[in-house]
C-alpha positions in Angstrom: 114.7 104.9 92.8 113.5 101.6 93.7 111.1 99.8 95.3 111.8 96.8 98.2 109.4 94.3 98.8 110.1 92.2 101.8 109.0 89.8 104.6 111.4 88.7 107.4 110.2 87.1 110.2 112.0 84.8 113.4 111.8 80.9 112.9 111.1 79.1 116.5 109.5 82.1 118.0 106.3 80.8 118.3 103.2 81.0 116.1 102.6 84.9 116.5 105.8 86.8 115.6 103.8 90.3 114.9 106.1 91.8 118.1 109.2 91.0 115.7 107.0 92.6 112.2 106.5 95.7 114.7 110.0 96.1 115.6 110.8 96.4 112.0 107.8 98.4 111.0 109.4 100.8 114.0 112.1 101.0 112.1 110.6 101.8 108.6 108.4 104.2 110.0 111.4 106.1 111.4 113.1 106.1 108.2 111.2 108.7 106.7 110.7 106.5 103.2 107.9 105.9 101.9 106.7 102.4 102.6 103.1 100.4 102.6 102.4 97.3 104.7 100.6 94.7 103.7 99.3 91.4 104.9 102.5 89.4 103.9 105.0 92.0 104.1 106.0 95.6 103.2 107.2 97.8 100.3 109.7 100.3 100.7 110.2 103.1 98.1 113.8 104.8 98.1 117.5 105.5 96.8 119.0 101.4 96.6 121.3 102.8 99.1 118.2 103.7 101.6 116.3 100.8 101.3 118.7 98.1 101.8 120.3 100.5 104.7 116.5 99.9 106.4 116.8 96.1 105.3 119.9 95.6 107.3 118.7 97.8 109.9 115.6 95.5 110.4 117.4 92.4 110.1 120.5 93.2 113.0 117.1 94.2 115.3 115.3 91.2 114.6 118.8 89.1 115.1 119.6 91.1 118.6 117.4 88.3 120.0 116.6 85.8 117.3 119.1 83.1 116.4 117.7 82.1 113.2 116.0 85.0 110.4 114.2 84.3 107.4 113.8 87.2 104.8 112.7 86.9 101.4 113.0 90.4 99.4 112.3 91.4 95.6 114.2 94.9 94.2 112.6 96.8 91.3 114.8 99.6 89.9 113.1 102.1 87.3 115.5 104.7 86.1 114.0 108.5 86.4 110.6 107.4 88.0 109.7 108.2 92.0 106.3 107.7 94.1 105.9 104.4 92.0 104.4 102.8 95.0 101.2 104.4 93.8 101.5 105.3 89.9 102.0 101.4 89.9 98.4 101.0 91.3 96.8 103.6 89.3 97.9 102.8 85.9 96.4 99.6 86.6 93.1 100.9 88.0 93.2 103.4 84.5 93.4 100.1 82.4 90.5 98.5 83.8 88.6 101.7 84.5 87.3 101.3 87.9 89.2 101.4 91.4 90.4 98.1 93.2 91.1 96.9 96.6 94.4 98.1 97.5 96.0 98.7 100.8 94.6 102.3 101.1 90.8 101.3 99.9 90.2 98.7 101.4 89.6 99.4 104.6 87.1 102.3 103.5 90.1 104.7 103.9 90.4 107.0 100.5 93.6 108.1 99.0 94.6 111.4 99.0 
């Protein structure tokens, strides 16, 4: 398993390019990975094979009408380890003994 980290957005779009971000969150969603958005981009958890098949994915949409892409992207691979997207967190959190901001807390919304 691995996790994806990435940000791709259109260069000379304009200054708001969140209709290109939703086109590939579309596409993420419909993947049936697990994933988490954040502010500057999103993390997908999945075989390599899945993830970079959603990466691709996103980019050719994005591309359709986009003459120019940026995407910047980080891999982590662990060996015999899923549903790291939160264990990650939470070993953290156990370290310091308390709970932290994190994309499902901070908006008041509670893990489950």
């Amino acid at each position: 398993m691995v996790l994806l980290e990435f940000s791709m957005s259109p260069l000379n779009q304009g200054d708001s390019v969140s209709q290109y971000v939703a086109r590939s969150l579309d596409i993420i969603d419909k993947s049936g990975l697990e994933y988490r958005l954040h502010a500057m981009g999103t993390i997908i958890e999945g075989e390599i094979d899945e993830v970079l098949a959603v990466l691709k994915a996103c980019l050719e949409a994005m591309a359709a009408d986009c003459d120019r892409v940026t995407c910047t992207a980080k891999l982590d691979y662990r060996a015999g380890y899923s549903g790291r997207l939160q264990t990650k967190v939470d070993a953290v959190e156990q370290k310091l003994g308390r709970k932290l901001k994190t994309l499902d807390t901070a908006s008041g919304e509670k893990d489950s």
